[in-house]
C-alpha positions as CSV (number, residue, x, y, z in Angstrom):
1,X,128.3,70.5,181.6
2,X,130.7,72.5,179.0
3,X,129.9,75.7,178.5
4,X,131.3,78.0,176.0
5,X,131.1,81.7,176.0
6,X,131.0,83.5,172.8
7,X,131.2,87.0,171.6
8,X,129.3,88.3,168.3
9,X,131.3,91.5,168.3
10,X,130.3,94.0,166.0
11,X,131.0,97.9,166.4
12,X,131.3,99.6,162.9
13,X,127.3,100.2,162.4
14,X,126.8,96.5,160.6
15,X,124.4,95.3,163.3
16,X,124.5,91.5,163.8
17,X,124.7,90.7,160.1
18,X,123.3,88.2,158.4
19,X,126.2,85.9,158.4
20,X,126.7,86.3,162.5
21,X,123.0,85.3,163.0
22,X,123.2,82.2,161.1
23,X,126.4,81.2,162.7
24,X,124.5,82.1,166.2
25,X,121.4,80.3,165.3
26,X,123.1,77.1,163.6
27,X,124.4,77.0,167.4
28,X,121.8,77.4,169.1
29,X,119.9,74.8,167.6
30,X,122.6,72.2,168.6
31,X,122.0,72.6,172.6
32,X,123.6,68.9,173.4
33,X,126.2,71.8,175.0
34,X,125.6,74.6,176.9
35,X,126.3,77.9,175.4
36,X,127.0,82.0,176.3
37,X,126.2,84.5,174.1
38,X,127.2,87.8,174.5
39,X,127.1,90.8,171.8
40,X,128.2,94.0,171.1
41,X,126.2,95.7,168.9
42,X,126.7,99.6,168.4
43,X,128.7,101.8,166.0
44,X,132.0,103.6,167.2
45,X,132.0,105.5,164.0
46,X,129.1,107.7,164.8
47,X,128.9,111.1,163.5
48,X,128.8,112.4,166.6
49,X,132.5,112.4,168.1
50,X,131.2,112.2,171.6
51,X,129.3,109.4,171.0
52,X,132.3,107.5,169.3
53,X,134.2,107.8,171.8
54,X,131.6,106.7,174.3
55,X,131.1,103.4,171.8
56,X,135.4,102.8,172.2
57,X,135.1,103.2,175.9
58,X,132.1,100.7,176.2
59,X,133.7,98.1,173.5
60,X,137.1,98.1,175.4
61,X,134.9,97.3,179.0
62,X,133.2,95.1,177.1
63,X,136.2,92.9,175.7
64,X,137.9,92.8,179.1
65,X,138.4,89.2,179.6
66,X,137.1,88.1,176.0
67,X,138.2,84.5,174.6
68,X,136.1,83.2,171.6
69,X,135.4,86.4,169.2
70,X,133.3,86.4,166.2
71,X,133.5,89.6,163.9
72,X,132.5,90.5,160.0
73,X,134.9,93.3,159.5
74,X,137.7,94.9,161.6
75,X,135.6,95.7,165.3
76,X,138.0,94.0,166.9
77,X,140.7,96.1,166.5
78,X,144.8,96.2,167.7
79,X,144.0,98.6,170.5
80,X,141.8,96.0,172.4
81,X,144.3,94.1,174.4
82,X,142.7,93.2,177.5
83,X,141.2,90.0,175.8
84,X,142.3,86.6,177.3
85,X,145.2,84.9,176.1
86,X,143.0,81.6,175.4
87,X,139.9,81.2,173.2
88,X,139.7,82.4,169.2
89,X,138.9,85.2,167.1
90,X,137.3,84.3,164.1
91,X,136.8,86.7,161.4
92,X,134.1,86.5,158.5
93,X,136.0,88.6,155.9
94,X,132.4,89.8,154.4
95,X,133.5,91.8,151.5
96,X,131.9,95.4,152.0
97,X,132.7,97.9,150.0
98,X,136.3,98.7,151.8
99,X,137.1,95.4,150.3
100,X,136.4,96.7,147.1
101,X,137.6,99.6,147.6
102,X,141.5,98.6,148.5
103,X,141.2,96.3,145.6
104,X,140.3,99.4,143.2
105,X,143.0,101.3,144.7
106,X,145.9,98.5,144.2
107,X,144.7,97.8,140.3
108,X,143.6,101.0,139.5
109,X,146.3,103.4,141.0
110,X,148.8,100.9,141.7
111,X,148.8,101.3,145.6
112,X,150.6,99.7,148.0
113,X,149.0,98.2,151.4
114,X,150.3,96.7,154.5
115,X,147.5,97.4,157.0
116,X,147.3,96.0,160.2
117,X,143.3,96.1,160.2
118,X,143.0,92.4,161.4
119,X,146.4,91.8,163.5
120,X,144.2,90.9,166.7
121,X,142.2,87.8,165.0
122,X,143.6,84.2,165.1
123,X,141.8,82.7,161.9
124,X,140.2,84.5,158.7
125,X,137.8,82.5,156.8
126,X,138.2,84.2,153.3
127,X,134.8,83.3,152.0
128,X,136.2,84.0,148.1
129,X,139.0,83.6,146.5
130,X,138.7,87.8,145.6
131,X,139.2,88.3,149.5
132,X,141.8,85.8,150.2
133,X,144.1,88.0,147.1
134,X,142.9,91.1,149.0
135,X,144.0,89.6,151.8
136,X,147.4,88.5,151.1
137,X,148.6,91.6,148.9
138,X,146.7,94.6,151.4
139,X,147.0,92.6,154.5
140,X,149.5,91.9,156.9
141,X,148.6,88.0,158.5
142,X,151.4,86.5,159.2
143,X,150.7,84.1,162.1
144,X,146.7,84.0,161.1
145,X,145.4,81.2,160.1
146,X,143.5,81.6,156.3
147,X,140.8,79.4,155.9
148,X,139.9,78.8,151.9
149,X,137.6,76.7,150.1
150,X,134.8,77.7,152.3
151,X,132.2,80.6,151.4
152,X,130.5,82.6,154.0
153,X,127.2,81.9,155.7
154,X,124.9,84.2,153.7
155,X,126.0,82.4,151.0
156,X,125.9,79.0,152.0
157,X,122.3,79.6,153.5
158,X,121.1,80.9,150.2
159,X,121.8,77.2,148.1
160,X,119.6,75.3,151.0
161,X,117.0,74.0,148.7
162,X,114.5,74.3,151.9
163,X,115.7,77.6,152.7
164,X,114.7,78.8,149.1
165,X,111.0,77.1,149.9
166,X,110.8,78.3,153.2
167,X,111.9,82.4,151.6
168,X,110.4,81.4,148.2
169,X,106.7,81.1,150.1
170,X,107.0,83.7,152.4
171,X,107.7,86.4,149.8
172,X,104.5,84.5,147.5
173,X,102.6,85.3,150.6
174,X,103.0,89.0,150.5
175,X,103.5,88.7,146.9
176,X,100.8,86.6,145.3
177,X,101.1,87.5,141.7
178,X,105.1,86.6,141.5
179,X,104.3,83.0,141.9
180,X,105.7,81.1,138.7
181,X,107.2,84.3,136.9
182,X,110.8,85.0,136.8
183,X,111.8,87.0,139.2
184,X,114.2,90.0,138.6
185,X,115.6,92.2,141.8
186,X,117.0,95.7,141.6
187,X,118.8,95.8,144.6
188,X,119.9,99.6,145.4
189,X,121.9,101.3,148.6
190,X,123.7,104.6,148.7
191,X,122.9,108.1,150.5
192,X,119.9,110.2,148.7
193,X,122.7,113.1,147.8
194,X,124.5,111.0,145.7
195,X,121.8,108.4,144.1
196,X,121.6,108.8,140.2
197,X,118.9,111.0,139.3
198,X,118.2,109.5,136.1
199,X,116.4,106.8,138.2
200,X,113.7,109.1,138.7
201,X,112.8,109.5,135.7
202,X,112.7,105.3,134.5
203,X,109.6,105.2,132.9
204,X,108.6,101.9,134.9
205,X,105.3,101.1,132.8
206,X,107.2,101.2,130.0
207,X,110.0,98.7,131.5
208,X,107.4,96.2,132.9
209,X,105.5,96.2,129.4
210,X,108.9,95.6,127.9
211,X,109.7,93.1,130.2
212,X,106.4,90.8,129.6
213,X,104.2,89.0,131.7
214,X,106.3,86.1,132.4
215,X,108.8,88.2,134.8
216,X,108.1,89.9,137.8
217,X,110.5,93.1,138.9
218,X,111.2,93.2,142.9
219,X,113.3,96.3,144.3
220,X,114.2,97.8,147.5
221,X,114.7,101.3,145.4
222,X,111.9,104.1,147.0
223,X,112.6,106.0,143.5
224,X,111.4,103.1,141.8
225,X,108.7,102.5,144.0
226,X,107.6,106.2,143.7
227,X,107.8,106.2,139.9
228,X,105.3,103.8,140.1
229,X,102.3,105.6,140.9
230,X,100.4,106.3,137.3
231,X,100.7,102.5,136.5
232,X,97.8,101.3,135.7
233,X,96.5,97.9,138.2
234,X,97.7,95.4,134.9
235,X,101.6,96.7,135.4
236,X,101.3,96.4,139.0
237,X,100.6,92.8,138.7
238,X,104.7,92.8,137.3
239,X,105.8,95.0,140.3
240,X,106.8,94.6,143.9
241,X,108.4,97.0,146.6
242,X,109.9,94.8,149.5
243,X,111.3,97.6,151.5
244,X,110.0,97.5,155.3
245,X,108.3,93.9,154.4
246,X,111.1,91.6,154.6
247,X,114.3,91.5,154.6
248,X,116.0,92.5,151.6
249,X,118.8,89.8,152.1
250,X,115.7,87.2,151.3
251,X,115.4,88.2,147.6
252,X,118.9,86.4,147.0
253,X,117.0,83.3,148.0
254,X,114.6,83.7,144.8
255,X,115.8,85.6,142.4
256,X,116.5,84.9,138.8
257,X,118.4,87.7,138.0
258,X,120.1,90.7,140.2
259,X,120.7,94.1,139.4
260,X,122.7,95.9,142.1
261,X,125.1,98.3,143.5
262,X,126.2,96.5,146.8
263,X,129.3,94.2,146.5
264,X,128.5,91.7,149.3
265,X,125.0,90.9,148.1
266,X,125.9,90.4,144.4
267,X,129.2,88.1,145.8
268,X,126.8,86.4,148.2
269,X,124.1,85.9,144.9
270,X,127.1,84.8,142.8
271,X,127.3,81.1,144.7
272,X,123.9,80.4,143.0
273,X,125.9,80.6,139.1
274,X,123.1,83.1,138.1
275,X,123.3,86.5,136.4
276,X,124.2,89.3,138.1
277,X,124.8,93.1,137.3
278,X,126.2,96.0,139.0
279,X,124.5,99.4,138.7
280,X,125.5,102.7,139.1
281,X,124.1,104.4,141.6
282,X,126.0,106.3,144.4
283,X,129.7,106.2,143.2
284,X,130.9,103.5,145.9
285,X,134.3,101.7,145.1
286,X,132.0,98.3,144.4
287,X,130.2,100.2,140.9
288,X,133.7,101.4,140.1
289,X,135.9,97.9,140.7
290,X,132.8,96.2,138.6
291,X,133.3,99.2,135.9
292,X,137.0,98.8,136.0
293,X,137.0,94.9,136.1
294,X,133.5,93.4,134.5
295,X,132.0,96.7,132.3
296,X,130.3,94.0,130.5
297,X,128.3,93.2,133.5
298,X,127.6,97.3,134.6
299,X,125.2,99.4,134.0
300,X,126.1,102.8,133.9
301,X,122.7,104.2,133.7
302,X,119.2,103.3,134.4
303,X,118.8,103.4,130.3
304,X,121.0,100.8,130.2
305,X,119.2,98.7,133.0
306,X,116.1,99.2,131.1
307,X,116.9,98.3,127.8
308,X,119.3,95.3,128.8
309,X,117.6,92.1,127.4
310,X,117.8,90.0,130.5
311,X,117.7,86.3,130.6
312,X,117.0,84.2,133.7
313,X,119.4,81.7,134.9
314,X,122.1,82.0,132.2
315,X,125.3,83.7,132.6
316,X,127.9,84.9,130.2
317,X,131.1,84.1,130.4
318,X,131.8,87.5,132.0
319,X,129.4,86.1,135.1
320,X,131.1,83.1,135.0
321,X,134.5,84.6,136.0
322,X,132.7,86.5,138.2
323,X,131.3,83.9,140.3
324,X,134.6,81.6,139.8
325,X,136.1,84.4,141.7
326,X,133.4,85.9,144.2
327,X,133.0,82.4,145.6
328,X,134.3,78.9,146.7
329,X,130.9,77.1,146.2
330,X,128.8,75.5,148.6
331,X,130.7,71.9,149.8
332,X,131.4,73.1,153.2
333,X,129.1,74.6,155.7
334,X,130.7,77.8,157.6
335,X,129.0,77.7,160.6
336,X,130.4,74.0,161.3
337,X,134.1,75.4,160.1
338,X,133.3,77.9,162.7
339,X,132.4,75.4,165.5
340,X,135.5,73.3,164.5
341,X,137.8,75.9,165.4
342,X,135.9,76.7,168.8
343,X,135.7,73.4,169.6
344,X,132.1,73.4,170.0
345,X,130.8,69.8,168.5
């Protein structure tokens, strides 16, 4: 029997993401081998120093030994050394907002990078042609191995025509009165000091009445939610909060249109050719790359948002370049790029 032993390793407070449980679960559906996992899962950049340190200290344990390495960001750092010399360490360059962030700062400010974030890795699968430029001008990979042409699994998962159904009726179950109306998402992250208070005061009746019948607005936003509570029953028929119901990831699966300040969610949504805005929201280097690169597709209020006439499943040239750029399509799966360079199956 072959057996493989892989490591889902993820330190910086990510979790295991969404694209490291799709890789994990497209294996363990395919059990003609026999597999090991093994995860790390914890977040060495805890406020409290102690802690941290703790996290380092348990991650380096944990790594002694390590061959085959998956990661979405840098958690395997240059200081972990005690890895074996055989296997591979993939990395899933997931564009967070650091992504965005050194981009902004090299067309913006005109910086300079050569960071060593990623020296420990033996491939990169890009997922974009946006982070395989970041890549190349910010980071230093000589001797890595970039994979392009092939976009990330969050991405890949969302084009499944029977992943849509599968998402598409499990959201119509909590969801009812969404069924058959276009669906617009409002897709908002940031800490509550620095969110944009003008969102507390969207007059949300007013936005659903302006928005008609036929579409149906879904948001993870609590403001929103809470601005909701003098609606009368009719506008709530137009209205859904999805926080603490299901995941929030599942709303790319369905959506028509997506408003939203997160970077990785609108390039993951961007596969699908569908319009997409940025929002601002909690000043994170994502709103200001989109307002430096596409201000035709930000909105830098919630006035803005509200009085934008969307359109379902039409993009502007603007999101056009945007999605030419923020993804390589959907002609290769990941996960089975990912096997072929374990040597799985």
């Amino acid at each position: 029997m072959n057996e493989k032993v892989i490591t889902f390793l993820s330190s910086l407070g990510r979790g295991l993401s969404n694209d490291l449980a799709l890789v994990k679960d497209y294996f363990a559906a395919r059990p003609s081998l026999e597999y090991t996992f093994r995860y790390y899962v914890n977040n060495e950049k805890h406020k409290n120093p102690l802690a941290a340190h703790g996290y380092r200290r348990a991650k380096k344990d944990f790594c002694d030994g390590m061959t085959n390495v998956l990661c979405v960001d840098g958690s395997l750092t240059h200081q972990i050394n005690n890895m074996a010399p055989e296997g591979q360490r993939i990395l899933l360059a997931v564009p967070y907002d650091y992504q965005f962030k050194n981009m902004y700062l090299m067309e913006k400010r005109g910086r300079k990078f050569h960071l060593n974030t990623f020296s420990r890795f033996t491939h990169i699968i890009a997922g974009s042609p946006f982070s395989a430029d970041l890549l190349r001008r910010a980071y230093r990979i000589e001797g890595k191995e970039l994979i392009e042409n092939v976009s990330l699994p969050l991405a890949y998962d969302i084009c499944l025509p029977e992943r849509q159904n599968e998402v598409r009726e499990r959201i119509f179950y909590y969801f009812p009165q969404a069924r058959g109306k276009k669906l617009l998402s409002v897709i908002v992250f940031g800490d509550a000091e620095m969110k944009r208070k003008d969102w507390e005061t969207l007059d949300i009746r007013q936005w659903v009445k302006d928005l008609g019948d036929e579409w149906f607005l879904f948001t993870n936003s609590e403001i929103l939610m809470e601005n909701t509570f003098c609606m009368g029953n009719h506008y709530k028929e137009n209205f859904g909060y999805l926080n603490r119901i299901l995941p929030i990831p599942e709303l790319l699966y369905v959506s028509d249109v997506l408003v939203t300040n997160n970077g990785r969610l609108a390039s993951v949504f961007s596969i699908l050719d569908k319009p997409v805005y940025a929002c601002a929201y909690s000043k994170n280097y994502f709103e200001k790359y989109m307002s430096l690169k596409y201000p035709q597709m930000y909105f830098h209020n919630a006035a803005e948002m509200r009085d934008y006439p969307f359109v379902a499943d039409v993009q502007t040239e603007t999101q056009k370049s945007f999605s030419k750029i923020m993804s390589y399509g959907s002609e290769f799966n990941p996960c089975q790029t990912v096997a072929d360079l374990l040597g799985l199956f």
